[in-house]
C-alpha positions, 0 to 999 in steps of 0.5 A: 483475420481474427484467431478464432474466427475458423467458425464465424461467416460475418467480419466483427462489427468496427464498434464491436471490436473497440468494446470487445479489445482489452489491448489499451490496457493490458498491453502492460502484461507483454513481458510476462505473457512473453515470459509466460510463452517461452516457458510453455514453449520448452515445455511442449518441446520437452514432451514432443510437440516442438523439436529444437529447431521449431523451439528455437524459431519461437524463443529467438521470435518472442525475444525480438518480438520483446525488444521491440516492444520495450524499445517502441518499435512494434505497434500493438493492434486493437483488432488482434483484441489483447495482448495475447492474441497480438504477440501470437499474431507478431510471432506467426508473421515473423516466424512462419507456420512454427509460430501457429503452434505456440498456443497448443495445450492453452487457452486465453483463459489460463493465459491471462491468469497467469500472466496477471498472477505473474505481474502482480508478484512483480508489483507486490515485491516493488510495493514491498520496497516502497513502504520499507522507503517510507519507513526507513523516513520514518525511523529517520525522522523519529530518532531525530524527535525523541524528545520533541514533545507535542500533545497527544489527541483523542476526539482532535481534542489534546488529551495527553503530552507524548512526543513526536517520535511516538506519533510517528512510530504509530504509522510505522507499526501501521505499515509494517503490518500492510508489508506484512499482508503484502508477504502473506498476500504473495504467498496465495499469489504464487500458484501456476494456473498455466496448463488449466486451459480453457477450464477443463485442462487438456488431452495433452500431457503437459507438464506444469511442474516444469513451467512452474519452475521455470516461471518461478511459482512455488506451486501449480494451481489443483483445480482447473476451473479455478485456475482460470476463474480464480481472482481472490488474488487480485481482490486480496491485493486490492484490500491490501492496497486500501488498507495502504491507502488508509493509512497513508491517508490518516497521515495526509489529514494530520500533514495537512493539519500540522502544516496550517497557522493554527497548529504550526507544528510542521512547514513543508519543504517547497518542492512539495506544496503549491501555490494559489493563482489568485492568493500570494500568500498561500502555501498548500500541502497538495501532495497530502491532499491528493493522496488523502483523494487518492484513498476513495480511488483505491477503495473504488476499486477493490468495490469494482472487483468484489462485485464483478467476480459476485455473481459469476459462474464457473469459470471464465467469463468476460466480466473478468476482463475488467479486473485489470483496470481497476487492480492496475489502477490501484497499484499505480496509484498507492506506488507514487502515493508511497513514494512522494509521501516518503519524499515529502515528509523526509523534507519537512521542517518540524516546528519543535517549539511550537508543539511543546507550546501546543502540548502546554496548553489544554491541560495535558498533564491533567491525567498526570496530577490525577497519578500524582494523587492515586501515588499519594493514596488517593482512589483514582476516581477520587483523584480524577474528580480532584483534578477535573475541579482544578482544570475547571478552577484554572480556566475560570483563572485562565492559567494552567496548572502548572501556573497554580499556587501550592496553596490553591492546589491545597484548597482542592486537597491537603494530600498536595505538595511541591513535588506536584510541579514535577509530576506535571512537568511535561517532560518528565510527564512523558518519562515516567510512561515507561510501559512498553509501547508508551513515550518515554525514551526507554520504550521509544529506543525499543521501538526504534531497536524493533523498526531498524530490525524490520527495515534490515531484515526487509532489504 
């Protein structure tokens, strides 16, 4: 018998009830709906509708109601419609008339805001977790390859030699900021709608400061209509996630690029790459690939919760029930692309040769000959023009600059001498970037000095 059915005089269509049930996938808020109900039950006891006895018969109910759905032993219906509904209907059947009174002074309405809102601080704190993984795999791995030189990219196109380590680092500034979002994300999160009711709160005088603290929330949310119809949480979370996805995805293309013959600069571990059924030789970087697809998911779902909630009026409307698919779906996703990214790229092989090679050819330290010349007196404009000719000179010689004759530097310009062999040296190309922010080992110890700070004070 359905809670609600006192006004109804025909039994729910079998269709209907299939199309109308949210159970298959919001079984997932049984903890917190759970949780959620024994704090408003102490609360209704603390003002007068539950005595302690009738407190007690809930709470000891709602607890075996909770172990047996951790331990598999209770089945959830689809004719109770969501999880609400089935732990109310579990809880009468086990304690009786007292279990009835459980849902005075809320709705389903605000029920579901808050559980959702209790679920996802949840997940957000585990999010949090997973990208201060990631950067600790990172911090690793650039501290190993500080002086691992390999060309730097505009266009894909080589443009100047760094080092490993600052490519890297790049994806650690880029992941502090989406923990970051995900902190102040939280903060909007964390308001208790309980006690809004349906939207209009109710004739009794709960007290949602005491549910509030009891449930851990750092206040109770002002307006009731948009206790219940409030999703911005759920949408913020969503860009926050796909800003995670875009990144992890930038990282997956260059992975998958490293890892091919033609760049060879990284291999990865076997228990990270697959195989081909029908070609022997193939060794393929899936697990980049499928967070890399992964991304166009997570951006699919934040596009399904802005335009569900666009055109809805005030407050509560089915629409909403969709919410949760598309926000479950994307915080499970970027949690095993969070971790397996971590597990992948703490195992592989990095081809240190390779990309000092790769960083000697296409004329990276191009830029640094033009330095050389502005340093000697030369306008920049005038240095950029001197070595644009030169690189022109060397491809038609096939030879790189560094392979270049004083006297063939000299016939581009006199200011040249043999300190221009050091100034184009990669190694000390990268060292004299020393600004803050750039690829010398000074400013790559702050970086690291700055990274190990956040993932300590993250812990």
């Amino acid at each position: 018998m359905k809670l609600w059915g006192g006004r109804f005089q025909k039994e729910t269509d079998k269709i209907m009830n299939s199309f109308n049930s949210s159970i298959s996938f919001d079984y997932r808020l049984y903890e917190e709906d759970i949780v959620g109900s024994m704090a408003h039950a102490k609360m209704l006891c603390s003002i007068g509708i539950l005595n302690e006895q009738e407190l007690e018969a809930i709470i000891n109910g709602l607890n075996e109601i909770l172990e047996g759905i951790k331990n598999g032993e209770v089945e959830l219906s689809e004719a109770a419609e969501d999880i609400h509904m089935n732990v109310e209907t579990l809880l009468t059947a086990k304690i009786g008339e007292v279990g009835k009174k459980l849902h005075t002074g809320r709705s389903r309405n605000d029920q579901v805001a808050l559980d959702l809102r209790m679920y996802l601080k949840k997940e957000v704190l585990n999010l949090k977790k997973l990208i201060v993984k990631l950067e600790k795999v990172i911090f690793t791995l650039g501290r190993e390859n500080m002086h691992t030189i390999m060309p730097g990219y505009t266009h894909l196109q080589k443009a100047q030699p760094i080092n490993f380590c600052h490519h890297l680092l790049a994806y650690a500034e880029m992941f502090k900021r989406d923990y970051e979002r995900l902190t102040d994300c939280y903060k909007r999160m964390d308001y208790m709608p309980l006690g809004s009711g349906a939207l209009a709160t109710t004739t009794y005088n709960l007290d949602r400061y005491m549910v509030m603290e009891l449930l851990g929330f750092s206040d109770v949310t002002l307006n009731s209509l948009d206790g219940v119809s409030d999703r911005d949480f759920a949408i913020e979370l969503n860009s926050c996630l796909s800003l995670i996805a875009m990144h992890l995805s930038r990282f997956s293309e260059e992975i998958i690029l490293w890892c091919t013959t033609e760049f060879g600069y990284i291999e990865l571990d076997d228990a990270y790459s697959t195989g081909s059924s029908i070609m022997p030789q193939k060794k393929n970087p899936d697990v980049a690939e499928l967070v890399r697809g992964k991304c166009g998911r997570v951006y699919g779902n934040l596009i399904t919760l802005l335009t569900m909630m666009k055109g809805l009026p005030l407050a509560y409307n089915k629409d909403m029930q969709e919410d949760k698919e598309a926000i479950f779906d994307s915080v499970d996703n970027v949690k095993i692309c969070l971790e397996i990214f971590a597990n992948m790229l703490a195992t592989i092989k990095v081809n240190k040769d390779r990309m000092r090679k790769s960083a000697g050819e296409g004329f990276t330290n191009a830029t640094d000959g033009a330095d050389y010349l502005v340093k000697k007196g030369m306008p920049f404009r005038d240095a950029h023009e001197v070595m644009g000719k030169l690189v022109f000179y060397s491809i038609a010689k096939d030879k790189s600059l560094e392979e270049l004759t004083i006297e063939e530097f000299k016939s581009f310009s006199s200011i040249f001498d043999e300190d221009i062999y050091d100034a184009l040296d990669l190694s000390n190309c990268v060292e004299r970037r020393r600004v803050i922010g750039g690829p010398s080992t000074s400013s790559l110890r702050i970086q690291l000095d700055e990274l190990d700070a956040f993932i300590k004070k993250a812990e």
